[in-house]
C-alpha positions, 0 to 999 in steps of 0.5 A, a space after each residue: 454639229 446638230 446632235 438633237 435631231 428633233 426635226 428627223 421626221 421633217 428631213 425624211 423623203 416625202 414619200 417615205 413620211 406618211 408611212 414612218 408616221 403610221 409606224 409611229 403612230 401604231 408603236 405608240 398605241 402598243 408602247 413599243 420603242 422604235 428608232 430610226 438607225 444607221 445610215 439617215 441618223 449619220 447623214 441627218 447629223 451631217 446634214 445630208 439628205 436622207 434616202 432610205 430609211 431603216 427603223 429598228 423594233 426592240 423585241 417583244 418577241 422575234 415576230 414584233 417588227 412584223 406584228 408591227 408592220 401588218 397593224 401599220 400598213 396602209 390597205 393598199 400596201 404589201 409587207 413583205 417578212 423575211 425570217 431569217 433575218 428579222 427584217 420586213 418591208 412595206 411597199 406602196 406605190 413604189 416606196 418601201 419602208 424597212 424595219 427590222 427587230 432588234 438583233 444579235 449575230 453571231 459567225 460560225 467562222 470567219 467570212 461566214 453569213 451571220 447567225 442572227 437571233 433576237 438582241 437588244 438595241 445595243 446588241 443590234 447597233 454594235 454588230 454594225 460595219 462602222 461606228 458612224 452606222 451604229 447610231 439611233 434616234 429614238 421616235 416613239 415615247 418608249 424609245 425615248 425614256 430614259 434614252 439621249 436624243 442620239 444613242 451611241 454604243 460606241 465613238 459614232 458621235 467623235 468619228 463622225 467629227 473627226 470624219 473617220 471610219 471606225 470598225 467595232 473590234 479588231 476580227 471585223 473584217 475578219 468577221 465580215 470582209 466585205 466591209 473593206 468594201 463598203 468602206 471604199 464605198 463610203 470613205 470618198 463619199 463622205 470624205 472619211 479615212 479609216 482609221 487607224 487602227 480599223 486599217 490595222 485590222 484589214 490588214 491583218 485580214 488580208 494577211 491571214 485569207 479571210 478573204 478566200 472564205 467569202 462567196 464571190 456573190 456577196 462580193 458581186 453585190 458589194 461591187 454593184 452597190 459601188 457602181 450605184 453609188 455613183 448616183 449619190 456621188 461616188 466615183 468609182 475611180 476612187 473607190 476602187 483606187 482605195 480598193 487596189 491601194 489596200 491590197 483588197 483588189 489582189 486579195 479577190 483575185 489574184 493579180 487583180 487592179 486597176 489599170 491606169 487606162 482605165 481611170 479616167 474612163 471610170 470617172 467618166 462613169 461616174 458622172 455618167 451615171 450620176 447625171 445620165 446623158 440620156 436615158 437608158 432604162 435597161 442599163 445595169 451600173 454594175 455590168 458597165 462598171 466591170 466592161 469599163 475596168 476590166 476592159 485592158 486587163 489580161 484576158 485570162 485575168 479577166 475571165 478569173 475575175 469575173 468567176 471570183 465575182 461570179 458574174 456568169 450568162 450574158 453579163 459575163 459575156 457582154 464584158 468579155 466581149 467589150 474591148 474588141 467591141 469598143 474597138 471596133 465601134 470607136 474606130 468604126 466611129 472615126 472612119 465614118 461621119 454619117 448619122 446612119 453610120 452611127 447608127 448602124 454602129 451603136 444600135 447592136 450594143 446593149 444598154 450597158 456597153 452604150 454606155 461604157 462606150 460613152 465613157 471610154 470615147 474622147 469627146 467628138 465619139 462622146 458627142 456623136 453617141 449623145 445625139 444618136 441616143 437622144 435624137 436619131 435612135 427613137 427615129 422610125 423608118 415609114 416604111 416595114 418589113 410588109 411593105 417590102 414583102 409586097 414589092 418583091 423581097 423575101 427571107 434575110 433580105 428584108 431585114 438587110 435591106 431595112 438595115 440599108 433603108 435605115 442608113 441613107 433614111 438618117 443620112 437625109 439621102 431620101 426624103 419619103 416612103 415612096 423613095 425608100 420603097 424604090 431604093 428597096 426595089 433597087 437594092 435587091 436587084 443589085 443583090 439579087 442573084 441572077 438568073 440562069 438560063 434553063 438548059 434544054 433536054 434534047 
């Protein structure tokens, strides 16, 4: 394995370079040592293509990441500091740029957010989940004297070889125990196991409740980083496997698993996600993830869970309501074949139960959902709902009839606006009530 990496730079995002380069550049001007850690100096080392990059700061100071950042940014960018975590952002055009002041943490009990204080780099690299994540490279001349081309606090280095998760010390999960997710995220991704001993010590956290101390947000946020990370490779059927495997499920929530009906629609998922049969900008991973699992889970159980998870609103809503929705559609689906049919169908969904619909479809639905989102869902009547006004149609009619107009427009059952407009006339009259008669007072 690559452990000198020399070329870091050169393996950044494109995007990304410009800034980490100005970084550098105004480190060096000030003598200040700055390192890229975690994530891009395990995945370099790897030979994985880096995404996000975090840079990390040695203190001079509690404010040095920020005086850093203010001197570094471009004029046209925006920094954003958040204090309470010794962290700040550069954001231009759509790319950000993270760093962070070295840091020490504490917990004030078990399950609890850290208490974060100015550290030094070890102090910052040993509070990480995971050996493989407590890795730096230092970038500027301070950082590098005196220091090895990849500084480990710990058996980063060997783990990585040896493709294993590692937590620092054995109340990690007790500490922090949303790392037993991040774990299920990152073992299949790279293809690790946990080691050991760290399986050990989940297990012991899970035996004493350190899990009931965690806020269902914070479990909430983790559960949406896995569904995202599909985009990166992951299967969420994996993932939560590992999850239900080691207890971690039940320990959320009691009961709480995976279903086997479920799996192969989550893979489904999975790849949709990764490669997307069409485009959905308003589609939340996470929301389509939770009506894909929890869709042939008890209902009592699943409403349990998504309180654990506190998943409330129309999120909460949208999964409670998508397996009586899924059934409808997909029975509606195979009972009609025509294009408006389907589009009568799928046109009421949100972007998120489109896509869990997709997921959970055999493959003639699937292909029928695939061409309505990329051919029939972007077509336009030529006709609107003035045109109706002025041939006589008034209230609730007008959008039902255009619903109607909408069907048999896709169908080919017409061919122009004067035909619809006809068929607009003639629906109402069928519809319409008819009229009585006046009486005559005598």
């Amino acid at each position: 394995m690559k452990r000198t990496p020399v070329a870091i730079l050169d393996a950044l995002p494109a995007e990304t370079r410009p800034l980490v380069e100005r970084v550098i550049g105004e480190a060096e001007r000030r003598g200040l040592a700055v390192y890229v850690v975690g994530g891009p100096v395990r995945d370099f080392l790897l030979r994985r293509p880096l995404r996000d990059v975090d840079l990390l700061v040695e203190p001079r100071g509690e404010e040095a990441a920020a005086e850093l950042a203010r001197a570094a940014a471009p004029p046209d960018a925006k920094v954003v500091v958040h204090e309470r975590f010794g962290t700040v952002r550069i954001e231009q055009d759509g790319t950000a740029l993270d760093l962070a002041t070295a840091r020490a943490e504490g917990y004030a009990r078990p399950g609890a957010l850290p208490q974060v204080r100015a550290g030094t780099l070890d102090d910052d690299l040993r509070r990480r989940d995971f050996t493989v994540n407590a890795l730096a490279a230092p970038l500027s001349a301070a950082a590098l004297r005196g220091r090895p081309a990849v500084i480990d606090p710990g058996t980063g280095l060997a783990d990585l070889e040896a493709g294993v998760l590692r937590v620092f010390h054995p109340r990690s999960f007790h500490d922090d125990p949303t790392r037993a997710l991040r774990a299920a995220r990152l073992a299949p991704r790279l293809g690790f196991r946990l080691a050991r001993s760290s399986g050990t010590a989940l297990h012991a956290a899970l035996r004493d409740g350190a899990f009931g101390a965690v806020s269902g947000e914070r479990f909430r946020a983790e559960l949406a980083k896995l569904f995202a990370d599909a985009r990166l490779g992951l299967d969420p059927a994996v993932a939560l496997r590992w999850l239900a495997d080691g207890h971690v499920l039940g320990a959320l929530e009691p009961g709480l698993a995976l279903p086997a009906e479920a799996r192969a629609p989550l893979r489904r998922l999975g790849r949709a996600l990764a490669e997307p049969p069409w485009e959905e900008p308003a589609l939340r991973p996470l929301a389509a993830g939770l009506m894909v699992w929890l869709a042939d889970v008890e209902p009592a159980l699943r409403r349990r869970a998504l309180r654990r998870l506190a998943v409330q609103g129309a999120a909460a809503t949208g999964v409670e309501r998508f397996q009586v929705e899924r059934d409808q559609v997909l029975d509606g689906l195979a009972a009609q074949h025509g294009r408006g049919a389907c589009d009568a169908l799928l046109g009421p969904l949100s972007a998120d139960a489109r896509l869990a619909l997709f997921a959970s479809a055999d493959p003639s639905a699937r292909r029928r959902v695939q061409r309505w989102a990329r051919e029939d869902r972007a077509v336009a009547l030529p006709v609107a709902g003035e045109d109706l006004l002025a041939v006589g149609l008034r209230g609730p009619a007008v959008g039902a009839a255009l619903a109607q107009l909408r069907v048999f427009w896709l169908d080919r059952a017409v061919r122009d606006r004067d035909e619809l407009l006809a068929l607009a006339v003639e629906l109402h009259a069928r519809t319409a009530p008819a009229r009585r008669p006046r009486r005559r007072h005598r």
